[in-house]
C-alpha positions in Angstrom: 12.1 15.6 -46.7 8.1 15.1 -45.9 5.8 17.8 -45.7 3.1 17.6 -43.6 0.2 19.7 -43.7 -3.0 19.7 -41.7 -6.6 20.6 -43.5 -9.4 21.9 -41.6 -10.4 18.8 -40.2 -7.3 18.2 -38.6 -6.4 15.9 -40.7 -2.6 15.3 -41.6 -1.4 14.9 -45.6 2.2 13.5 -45.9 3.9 14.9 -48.9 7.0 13.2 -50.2 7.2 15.1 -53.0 4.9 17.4 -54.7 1.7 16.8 -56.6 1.9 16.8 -60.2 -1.7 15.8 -60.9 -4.3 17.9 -59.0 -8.1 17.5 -59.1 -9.9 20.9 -57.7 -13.7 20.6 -56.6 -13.7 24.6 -55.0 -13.7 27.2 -57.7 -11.8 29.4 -55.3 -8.7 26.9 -55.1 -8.7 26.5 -58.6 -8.1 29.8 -58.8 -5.4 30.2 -56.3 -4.0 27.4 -58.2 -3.6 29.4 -61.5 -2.4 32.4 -59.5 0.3 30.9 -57.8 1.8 29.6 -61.6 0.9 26.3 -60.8 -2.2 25.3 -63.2 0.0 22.8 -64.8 -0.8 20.2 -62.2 -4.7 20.5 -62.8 -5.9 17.4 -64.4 -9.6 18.0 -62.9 -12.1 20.7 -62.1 -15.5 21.7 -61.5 -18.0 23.8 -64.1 -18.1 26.4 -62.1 -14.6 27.4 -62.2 -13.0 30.2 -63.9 -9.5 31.0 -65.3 -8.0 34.2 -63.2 -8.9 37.9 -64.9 -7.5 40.3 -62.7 -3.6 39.8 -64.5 -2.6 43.4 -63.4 -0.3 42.6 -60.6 1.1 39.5 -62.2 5.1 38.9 -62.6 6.0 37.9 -66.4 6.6 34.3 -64.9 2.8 34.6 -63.6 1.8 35.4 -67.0 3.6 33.0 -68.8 1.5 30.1 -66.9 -1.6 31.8 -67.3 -0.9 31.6 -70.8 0.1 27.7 -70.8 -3.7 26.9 -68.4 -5.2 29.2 -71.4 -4.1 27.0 -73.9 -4.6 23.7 -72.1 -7.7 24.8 -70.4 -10.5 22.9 -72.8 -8.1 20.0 -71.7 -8.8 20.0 -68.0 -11.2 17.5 -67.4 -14.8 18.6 -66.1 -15.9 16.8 -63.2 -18.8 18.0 -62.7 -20.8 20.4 -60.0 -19.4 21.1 -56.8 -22.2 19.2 -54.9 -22.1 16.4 -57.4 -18.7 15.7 -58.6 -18.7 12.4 -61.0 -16.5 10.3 -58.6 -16.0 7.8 -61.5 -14.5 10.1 -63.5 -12.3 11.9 -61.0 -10.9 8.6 -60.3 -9.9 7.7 -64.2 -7.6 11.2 -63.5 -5.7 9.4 -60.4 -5.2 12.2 -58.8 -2.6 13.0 -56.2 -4.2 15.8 -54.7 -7.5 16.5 -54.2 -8.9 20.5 -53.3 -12.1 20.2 -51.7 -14.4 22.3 -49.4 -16.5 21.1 -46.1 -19.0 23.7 -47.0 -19.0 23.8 -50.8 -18.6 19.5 -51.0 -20.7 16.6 -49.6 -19.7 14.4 -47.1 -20.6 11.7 -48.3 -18.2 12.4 -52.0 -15.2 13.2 -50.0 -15.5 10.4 -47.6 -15.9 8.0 -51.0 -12.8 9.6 -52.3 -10.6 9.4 -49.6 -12.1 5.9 -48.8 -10.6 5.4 -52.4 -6.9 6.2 -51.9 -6.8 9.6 -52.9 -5.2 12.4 -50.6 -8.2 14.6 -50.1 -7.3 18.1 -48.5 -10.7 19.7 -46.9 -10.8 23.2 -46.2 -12.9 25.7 -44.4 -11.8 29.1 -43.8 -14.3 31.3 -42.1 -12.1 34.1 -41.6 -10.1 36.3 -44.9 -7.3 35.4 -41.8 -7.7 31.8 -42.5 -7.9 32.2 -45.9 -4.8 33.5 -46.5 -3.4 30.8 -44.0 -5.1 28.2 -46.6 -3.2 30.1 -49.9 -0.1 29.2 -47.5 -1.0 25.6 -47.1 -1.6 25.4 -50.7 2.1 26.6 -51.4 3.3 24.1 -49.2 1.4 21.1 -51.0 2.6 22.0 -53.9 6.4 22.4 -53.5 6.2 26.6 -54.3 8.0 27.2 -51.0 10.5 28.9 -52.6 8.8 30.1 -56.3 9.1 34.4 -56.1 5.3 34.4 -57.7 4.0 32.2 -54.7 5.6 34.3 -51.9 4.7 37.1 -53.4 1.2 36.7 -53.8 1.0 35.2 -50.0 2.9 38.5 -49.3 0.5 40.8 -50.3 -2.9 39.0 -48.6 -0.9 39.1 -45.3 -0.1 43.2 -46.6 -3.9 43.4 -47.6 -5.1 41.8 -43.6 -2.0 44.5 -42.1 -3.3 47.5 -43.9 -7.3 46.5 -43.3 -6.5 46.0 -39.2 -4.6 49.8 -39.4 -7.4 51.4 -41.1 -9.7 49.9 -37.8 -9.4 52.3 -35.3 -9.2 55.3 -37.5 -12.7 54.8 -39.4 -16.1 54.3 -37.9 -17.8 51.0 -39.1 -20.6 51.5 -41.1 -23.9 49.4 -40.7 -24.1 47.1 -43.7 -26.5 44.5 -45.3 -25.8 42.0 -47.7 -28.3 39.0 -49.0 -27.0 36.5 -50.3 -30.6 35.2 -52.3 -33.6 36.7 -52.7 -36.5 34.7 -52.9 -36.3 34.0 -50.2 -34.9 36.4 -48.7 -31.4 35.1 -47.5 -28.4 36.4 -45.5 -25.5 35.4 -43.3 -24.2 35.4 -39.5 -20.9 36.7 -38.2 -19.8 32.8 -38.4 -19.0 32.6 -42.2 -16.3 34.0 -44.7 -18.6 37.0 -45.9 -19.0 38.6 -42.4 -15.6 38.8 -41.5 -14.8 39.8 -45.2 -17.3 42.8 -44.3 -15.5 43.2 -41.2 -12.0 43.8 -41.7 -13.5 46.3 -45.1 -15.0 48.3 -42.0 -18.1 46.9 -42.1 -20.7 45.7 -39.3 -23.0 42.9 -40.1 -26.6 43.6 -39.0 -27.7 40.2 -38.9 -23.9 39.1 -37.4 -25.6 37.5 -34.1 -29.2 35.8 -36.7 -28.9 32.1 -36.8 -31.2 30.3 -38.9 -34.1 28.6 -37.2 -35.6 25.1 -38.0 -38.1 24.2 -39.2 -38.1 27.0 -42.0 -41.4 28.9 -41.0 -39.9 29.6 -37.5 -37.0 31.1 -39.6 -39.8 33.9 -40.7 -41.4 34.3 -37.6 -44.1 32.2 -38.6 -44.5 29.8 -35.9 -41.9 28.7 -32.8 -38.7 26.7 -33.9 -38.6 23.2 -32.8 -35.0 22.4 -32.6 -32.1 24.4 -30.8 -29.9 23.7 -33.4 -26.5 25.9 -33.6 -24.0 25.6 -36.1 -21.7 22.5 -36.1 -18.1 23.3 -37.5 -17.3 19.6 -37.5 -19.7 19.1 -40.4 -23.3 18.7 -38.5 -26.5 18.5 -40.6 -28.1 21.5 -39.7 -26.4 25.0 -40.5 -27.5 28.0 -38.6 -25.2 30.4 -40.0 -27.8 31.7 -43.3 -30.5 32.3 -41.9 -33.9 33.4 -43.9 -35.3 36.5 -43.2 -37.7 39.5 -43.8 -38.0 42.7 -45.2 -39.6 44.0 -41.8 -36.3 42.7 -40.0 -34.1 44.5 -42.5 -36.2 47.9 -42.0 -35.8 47.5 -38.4 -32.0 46.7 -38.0 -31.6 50.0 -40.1 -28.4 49.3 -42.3 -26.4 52.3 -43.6 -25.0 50.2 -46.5 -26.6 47.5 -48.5 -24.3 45.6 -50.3 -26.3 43.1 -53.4 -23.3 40.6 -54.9 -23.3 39.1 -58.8 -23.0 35.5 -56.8 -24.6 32.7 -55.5 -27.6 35.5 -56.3 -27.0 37.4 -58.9 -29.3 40.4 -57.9 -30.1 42.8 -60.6 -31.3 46.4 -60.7 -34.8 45.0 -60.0 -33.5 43.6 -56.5 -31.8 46.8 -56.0 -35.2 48.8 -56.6 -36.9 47.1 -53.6 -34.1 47.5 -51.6 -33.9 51.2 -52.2 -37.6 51.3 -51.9 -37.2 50.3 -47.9 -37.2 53.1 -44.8 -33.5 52.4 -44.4 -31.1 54.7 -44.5 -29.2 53.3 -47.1 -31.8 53.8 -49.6 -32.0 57.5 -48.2 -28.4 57.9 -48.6 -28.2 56.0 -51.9 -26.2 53.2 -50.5 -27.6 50.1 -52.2 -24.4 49.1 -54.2 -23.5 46.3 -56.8 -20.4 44.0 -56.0 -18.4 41.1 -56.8 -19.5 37.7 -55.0 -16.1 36.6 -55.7 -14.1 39.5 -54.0 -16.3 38.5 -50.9 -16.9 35.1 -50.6 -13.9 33.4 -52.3 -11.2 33.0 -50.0 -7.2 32.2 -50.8 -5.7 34.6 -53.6 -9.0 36.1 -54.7 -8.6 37.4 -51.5 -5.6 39.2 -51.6 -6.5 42.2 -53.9 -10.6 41.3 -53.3 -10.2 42.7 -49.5 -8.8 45.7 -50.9 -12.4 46.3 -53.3 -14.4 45.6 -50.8 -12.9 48.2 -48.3 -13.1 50.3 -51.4 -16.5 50.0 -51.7 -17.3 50.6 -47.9 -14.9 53.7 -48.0 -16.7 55.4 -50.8 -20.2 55.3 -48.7 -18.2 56.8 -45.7 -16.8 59.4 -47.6 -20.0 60.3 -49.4 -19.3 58.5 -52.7 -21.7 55.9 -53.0 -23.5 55.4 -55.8 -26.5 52.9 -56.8 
């Protein structure tokens, strides 16, 4: 039987039968990879990815594989970065799957890769929705259709997305910031992962309708942007959806919550102080909090018990227990 699965670019992958040799260039899927109990196929993957920490919730089958990608995790070949893979050398691991990212990857390496042979699966969730949709993909490539650990783990994102769209109507959304860099000053638009991460935690982004401007000084007010660009989901050049932006424009879009992640920035207790220092009212109510970049940005399993920290985190400022 041949499964077919679509990627985010509408692409369709034929599977015959499923891959044994995988070559992952999104940390996030190399995760998902090692949650689902399947890190034996991974041949290839980038520096930046990390073996799974958060073993709480694991069945003793989960465990068990953990425990075989521990020991044979030196022996998983390093590619290289995300944005510059060492196509040579992924390649030399013939691959039959490739995991890769429209956002995180070029272009121009994918296209080379799939130009090569090599079944290249591109993804691009921008919702924790689509995300969770992408895990399920995942467990379709690789034959888990069936395997208790997989469905379980699907299972509980879909619990996590139920249990997040309940709590909706009963809360009130909370105002909330979060940079994702800070010199310069850098944040995101209601058309990426983190937003809607934000949003089904309860959360309103204050910079959700901000595009980014071009060139660069118009994107801080400095002089009148030149180009109406808007964001291209098909892979244009010119992304509008992190813009670059000022302390004034955080003071005057008054967020309630401020919310400073350990990734791609990882902002320290010296960010937070300037923060706090602002006329906003979540430095009067103490609200400028610390928080996994992971638990909002990386989509697929991280997801699935990430949703729940993040609502967490937007819970405690809304029942008075935030904390710096």
């Amino acid at each position: 039987m041949i499964n077919r699965v679509r990627d985010d670019r509408n692409r369709e992958l034929l599977f015959g039968t499923a891959p044994a040799r995988v070559v992952s260039l999104v940390p996030s899927d190399t995760y998902s990879v090692a949650r689902l109990g399947a890190g034996v196929t991974l041949v290839g993957r980038t520096s930046y990815c990390e073996l799974p920490t958060d073993e709480d919730d694991v069945t003793p089958e989960g465990r068990r594989a953990y425990d075989e990608l521990r020991a044979r995790w030196d022996q998983v070949t390093v590619v290289g970065g995300t944005k510059n893979p060492d196509l040579d050398v992924i390649r030399g691991l013939e691959p039959d799957l490739i995991l890769a990212n429209q956002e995180e990857n070029t272009r121009r390496d994918l296209e080379a890769l799939a130009q090569s042979g090599f079944r290249v699966y591109v993804s691009f969730p921008q919702t924790v929705d689509e995300g969770i949709a992408h895990l399920a993909k995942i467990v379709r490539m690789l034959g888990l259709e069936k395997d208790e650990t997989a469905r379980a783990l699907v299972a509980q994102g879909y619990h996590a997305l139920s249990d997040a769209r309940r709590a909706h109507g009963a809360q009130r959304t909370v105002r909330a910031f979060c940079p994702i860099w800070m010199e310069p000053l850098m944040t995101l638009n209601g058309e990426t992962f983190i937003s809607d991460m934000l949003a089904m935690a309860g959360a309103e982004n204050v910079f959700a309708e901000r595009t980014r401007l071009y060139p660069l000084a118009a994107d801080l007010g400095k002089v009148a942007p030149k180009v109406a660009a808007s964001f291209d989901k098909d892979g244009g050049e010119r992304d509008t959806r992190y813009p670059r932006v000022t302390m004034g424009e955080v003071t005057e879009r008054a967020p309630e919550l401020v919310l400073l992640p350990d990734e791609p920035h990882p902002f320290s207790e010296a960010d937070a102080a300037v923060f706090s220092a602002l006329p906003i009212p979540a430095a009067k109510n103490s609200a400028i909090l610390r928080t996994s970049g992971k638990d909002l940005c990386w989509y697929g399993a991280r997801s699935c018990a990430g949703l729940g920290r993040v609502r967490a985190l937007v819970d405690g400022f809304r029942d008075g227990r935030a904390q710096v």
